[in-house]
KESE-618077 format. One record per residue (C-alpha): residue in three letters; x, y, z; residue number from 1. Coordinates in Angstrom, 1 decimal, always signed. Layout:
BEGIN
+-----+--------+--------+--------+-----+
!   r !      u !      v !      w !   k !
+-----+--------+--------+--------+-----+
! ALA !      X !      Y !      Z ! NUM !
...
+-----+--------+--------+--------+-----+
//
This chain:
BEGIN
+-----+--------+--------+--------+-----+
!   r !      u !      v !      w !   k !
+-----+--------+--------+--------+-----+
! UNK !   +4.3 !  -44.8 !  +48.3 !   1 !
! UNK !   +5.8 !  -47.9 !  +46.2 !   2 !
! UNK !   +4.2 !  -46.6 !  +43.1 !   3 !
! UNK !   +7.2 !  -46.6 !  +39.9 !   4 !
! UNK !   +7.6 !  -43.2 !  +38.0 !   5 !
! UNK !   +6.3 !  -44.8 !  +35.5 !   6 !
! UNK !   +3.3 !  -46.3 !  +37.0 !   7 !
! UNK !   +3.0 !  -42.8 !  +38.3 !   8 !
! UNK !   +3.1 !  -41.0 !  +34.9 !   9 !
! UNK !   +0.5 !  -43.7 !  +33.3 !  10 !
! UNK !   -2.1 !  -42.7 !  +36.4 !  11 !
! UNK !   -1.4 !  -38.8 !  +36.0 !  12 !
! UNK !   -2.0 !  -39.4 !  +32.4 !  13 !
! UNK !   -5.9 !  -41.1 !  +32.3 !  14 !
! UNK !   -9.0 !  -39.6 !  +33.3 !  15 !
! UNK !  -11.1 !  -42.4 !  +33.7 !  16 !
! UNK !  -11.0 !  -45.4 !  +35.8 !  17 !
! UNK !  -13.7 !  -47.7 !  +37.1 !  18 !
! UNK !  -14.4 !  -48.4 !  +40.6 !  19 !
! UNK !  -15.6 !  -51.7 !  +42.5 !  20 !
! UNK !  -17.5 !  -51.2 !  +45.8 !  21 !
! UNK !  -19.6 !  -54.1 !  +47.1 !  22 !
! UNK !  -23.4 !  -53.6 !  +48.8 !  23 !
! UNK !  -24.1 !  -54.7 !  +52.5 !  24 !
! UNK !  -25.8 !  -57.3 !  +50.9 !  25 !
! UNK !  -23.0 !  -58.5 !  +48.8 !  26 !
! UNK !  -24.0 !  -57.6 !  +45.8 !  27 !
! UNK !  -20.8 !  -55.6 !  +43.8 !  28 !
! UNK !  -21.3 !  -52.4 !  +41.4 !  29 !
! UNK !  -18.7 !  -51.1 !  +39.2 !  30 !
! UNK !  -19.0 !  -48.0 !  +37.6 !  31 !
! UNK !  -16.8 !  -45.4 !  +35.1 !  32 !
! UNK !  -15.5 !  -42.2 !  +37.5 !  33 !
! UNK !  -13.2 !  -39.6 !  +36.4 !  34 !
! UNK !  -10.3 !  -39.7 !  +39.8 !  35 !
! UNK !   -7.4 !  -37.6 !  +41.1 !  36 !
! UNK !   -3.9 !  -39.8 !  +42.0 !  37 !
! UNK !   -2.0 !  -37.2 !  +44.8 !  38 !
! UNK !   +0.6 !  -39.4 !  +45.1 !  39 !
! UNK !   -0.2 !  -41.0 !  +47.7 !  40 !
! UNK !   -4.0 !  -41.4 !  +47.8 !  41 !
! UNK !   -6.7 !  -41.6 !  +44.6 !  42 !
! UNK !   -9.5 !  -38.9 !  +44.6 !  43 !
! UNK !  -13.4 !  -39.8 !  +44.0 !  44 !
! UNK !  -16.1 !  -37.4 !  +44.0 !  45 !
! UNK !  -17.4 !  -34.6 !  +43.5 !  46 !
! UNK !  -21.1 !  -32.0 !  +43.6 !  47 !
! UNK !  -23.5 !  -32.3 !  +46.4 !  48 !
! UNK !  -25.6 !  -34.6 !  +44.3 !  49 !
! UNK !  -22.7 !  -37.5 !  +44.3 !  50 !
! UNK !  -23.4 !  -38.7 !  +48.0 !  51 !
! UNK !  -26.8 !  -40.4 !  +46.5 !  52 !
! UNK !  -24.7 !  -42.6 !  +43.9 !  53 !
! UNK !  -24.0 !  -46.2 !  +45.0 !  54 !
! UNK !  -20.4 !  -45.6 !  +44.9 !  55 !
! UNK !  -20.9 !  -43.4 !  +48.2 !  56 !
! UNK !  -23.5 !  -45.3 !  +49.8 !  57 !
! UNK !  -21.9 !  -48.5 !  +49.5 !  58 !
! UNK !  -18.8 !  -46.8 !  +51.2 !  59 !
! UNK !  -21.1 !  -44.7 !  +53.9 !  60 !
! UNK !  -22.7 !  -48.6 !  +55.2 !  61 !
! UNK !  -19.0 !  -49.9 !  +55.8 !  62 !
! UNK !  -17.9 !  -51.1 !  +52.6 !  63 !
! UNK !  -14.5 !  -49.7 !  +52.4 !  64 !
! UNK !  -12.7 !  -52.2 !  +50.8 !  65 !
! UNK !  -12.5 !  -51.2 !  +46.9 !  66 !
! UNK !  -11.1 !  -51.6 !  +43.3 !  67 !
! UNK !   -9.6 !  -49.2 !  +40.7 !  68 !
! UNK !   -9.1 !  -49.6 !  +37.5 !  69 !
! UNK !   -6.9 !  -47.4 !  +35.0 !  70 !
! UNK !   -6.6 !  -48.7 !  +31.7 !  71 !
! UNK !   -6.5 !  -48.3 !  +28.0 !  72 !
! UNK !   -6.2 !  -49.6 !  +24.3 !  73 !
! UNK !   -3.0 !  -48.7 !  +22.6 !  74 !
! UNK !   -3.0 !  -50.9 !  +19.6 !  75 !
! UNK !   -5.9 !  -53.2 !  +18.0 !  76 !
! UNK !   -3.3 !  -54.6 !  +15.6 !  77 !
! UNK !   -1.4 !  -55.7 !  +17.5 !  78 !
! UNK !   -3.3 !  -56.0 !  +20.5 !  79 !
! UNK !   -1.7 !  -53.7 !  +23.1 !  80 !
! UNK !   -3.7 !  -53.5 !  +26.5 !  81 !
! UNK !   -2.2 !  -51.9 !  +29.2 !  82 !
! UNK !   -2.9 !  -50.5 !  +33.0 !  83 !
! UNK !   -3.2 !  -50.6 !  +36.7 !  84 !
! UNK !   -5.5 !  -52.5 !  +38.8 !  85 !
! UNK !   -5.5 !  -51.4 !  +42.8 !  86 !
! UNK !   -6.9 !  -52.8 !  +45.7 !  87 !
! UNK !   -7.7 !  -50.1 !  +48.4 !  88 !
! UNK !   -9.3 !  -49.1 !  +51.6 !  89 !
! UNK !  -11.8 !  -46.0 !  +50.7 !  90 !
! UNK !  -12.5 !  -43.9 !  +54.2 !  91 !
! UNK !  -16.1 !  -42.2 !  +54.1 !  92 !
! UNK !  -16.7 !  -39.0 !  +51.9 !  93 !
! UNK !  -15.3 !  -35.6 !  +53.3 !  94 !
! UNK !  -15.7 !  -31.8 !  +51.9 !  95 !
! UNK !  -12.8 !  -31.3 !  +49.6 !  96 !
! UNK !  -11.5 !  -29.0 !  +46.7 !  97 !
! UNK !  -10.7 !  -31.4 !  +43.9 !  98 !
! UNK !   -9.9 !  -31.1 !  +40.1 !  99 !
! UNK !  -14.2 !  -30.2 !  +40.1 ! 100 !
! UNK !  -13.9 !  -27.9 !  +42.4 ! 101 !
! UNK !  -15.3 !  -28.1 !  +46.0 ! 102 !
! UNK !  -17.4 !  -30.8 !  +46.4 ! 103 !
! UNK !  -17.3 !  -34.6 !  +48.7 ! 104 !
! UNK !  -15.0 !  -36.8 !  +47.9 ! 105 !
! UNK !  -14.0 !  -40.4 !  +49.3 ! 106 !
! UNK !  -10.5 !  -41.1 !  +49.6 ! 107 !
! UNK !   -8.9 !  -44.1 !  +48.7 ! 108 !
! UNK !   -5.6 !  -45.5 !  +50.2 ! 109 !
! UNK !   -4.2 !  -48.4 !  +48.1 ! 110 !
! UNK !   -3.2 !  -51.7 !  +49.6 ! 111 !
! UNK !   -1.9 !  -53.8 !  +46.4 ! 112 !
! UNK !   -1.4 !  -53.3 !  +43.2 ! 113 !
! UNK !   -0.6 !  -54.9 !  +39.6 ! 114 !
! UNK !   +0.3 !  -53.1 !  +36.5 ! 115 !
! UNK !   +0.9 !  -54.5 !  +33.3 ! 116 !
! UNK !   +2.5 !  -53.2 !  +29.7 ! 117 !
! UNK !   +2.9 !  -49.8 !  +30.6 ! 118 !
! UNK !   +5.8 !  -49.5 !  +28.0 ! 119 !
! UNK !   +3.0 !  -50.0 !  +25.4 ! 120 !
! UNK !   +4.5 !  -52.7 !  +23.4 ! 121 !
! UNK !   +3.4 !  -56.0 !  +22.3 ! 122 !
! UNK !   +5.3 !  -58.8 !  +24.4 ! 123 !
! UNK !   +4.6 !  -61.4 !  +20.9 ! 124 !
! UNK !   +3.7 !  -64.8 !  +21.8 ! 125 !
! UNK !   +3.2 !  -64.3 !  +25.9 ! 126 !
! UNK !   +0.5 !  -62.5 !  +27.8 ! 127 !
! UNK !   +1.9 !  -59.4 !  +29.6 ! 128 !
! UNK !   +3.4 !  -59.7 !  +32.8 ! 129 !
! UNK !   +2.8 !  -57.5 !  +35.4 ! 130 !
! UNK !   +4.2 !  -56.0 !  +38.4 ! 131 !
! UNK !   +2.3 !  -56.7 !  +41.8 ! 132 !
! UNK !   +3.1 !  -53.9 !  +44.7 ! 133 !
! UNK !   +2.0 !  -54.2 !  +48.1 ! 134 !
! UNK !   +1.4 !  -50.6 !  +49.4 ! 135 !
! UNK !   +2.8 !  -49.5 !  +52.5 ! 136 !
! UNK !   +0.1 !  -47.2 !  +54.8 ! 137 !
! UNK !   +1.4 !  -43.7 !  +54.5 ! 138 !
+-----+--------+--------+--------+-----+
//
């Protein structure tokens, strides 16, 4: 995985990230989901009751290419965004222990990535630059 130690430590570190996943129709939904990071692989899911949810549907009728997002607000004053967007292939849901306990889950394997500020500090008069990674398949 081409993911930095420190990229690494910021994912480990949130429990929150939003999800993209696009209808057969086109149509996209995002939504807030708590995730797992493995190393290798990112973690959505969990009861029995989470295969109904778009998320999983839209995956289930061949949508399997996704978005992540893990990000936060360090400072107002100064502003101080920082995080990781991903671009990934999700494979359909499968029976899994997770950080819930059992339950389904829908694996995601990321393609590219950018992160940005993870130091957590102002850059002044520039926006933050950010790192793009394409991910090799593991």
């Amino acid at each position: 995985m081409s993911f930095t130690d420190e990229e690494i430590a910021y994912l480990r570190s949130q429990p929150l990230a939003r999800l993209a996943t696009c209808a057969a129709d086109g149509q996209p939904d995002v939504v807030p989901t708590a995730f797992e990071f493995d190393g290798a692989h990112f973690w959505i899911g969990g009861g029995p009751t989470v295969v109904a949810t778009r998320k999983f549907r839209n995956v289930e009728a061949g949508g399997h290419q996704v978005a992540l997002v893990i990000d936060d607000l360090v400072s107002l004053d100064p502003f101080v965004a920082r995080g990781i967007r991903i671009y990934g292939h999700a494979e359909q849901p499968f029976e899994r222990v997770g950080m819930v306990g059992p339950g389904i889950f829908i694996r995601i394997t990321p393609t590219v990535s950018w992160s940005w500020n993870l130091a957590g500090e102002p850059v002044g008069d520039t926006w933050y630059e950010s790192r793009k990674t394409v991910h090799k398949s593991v």
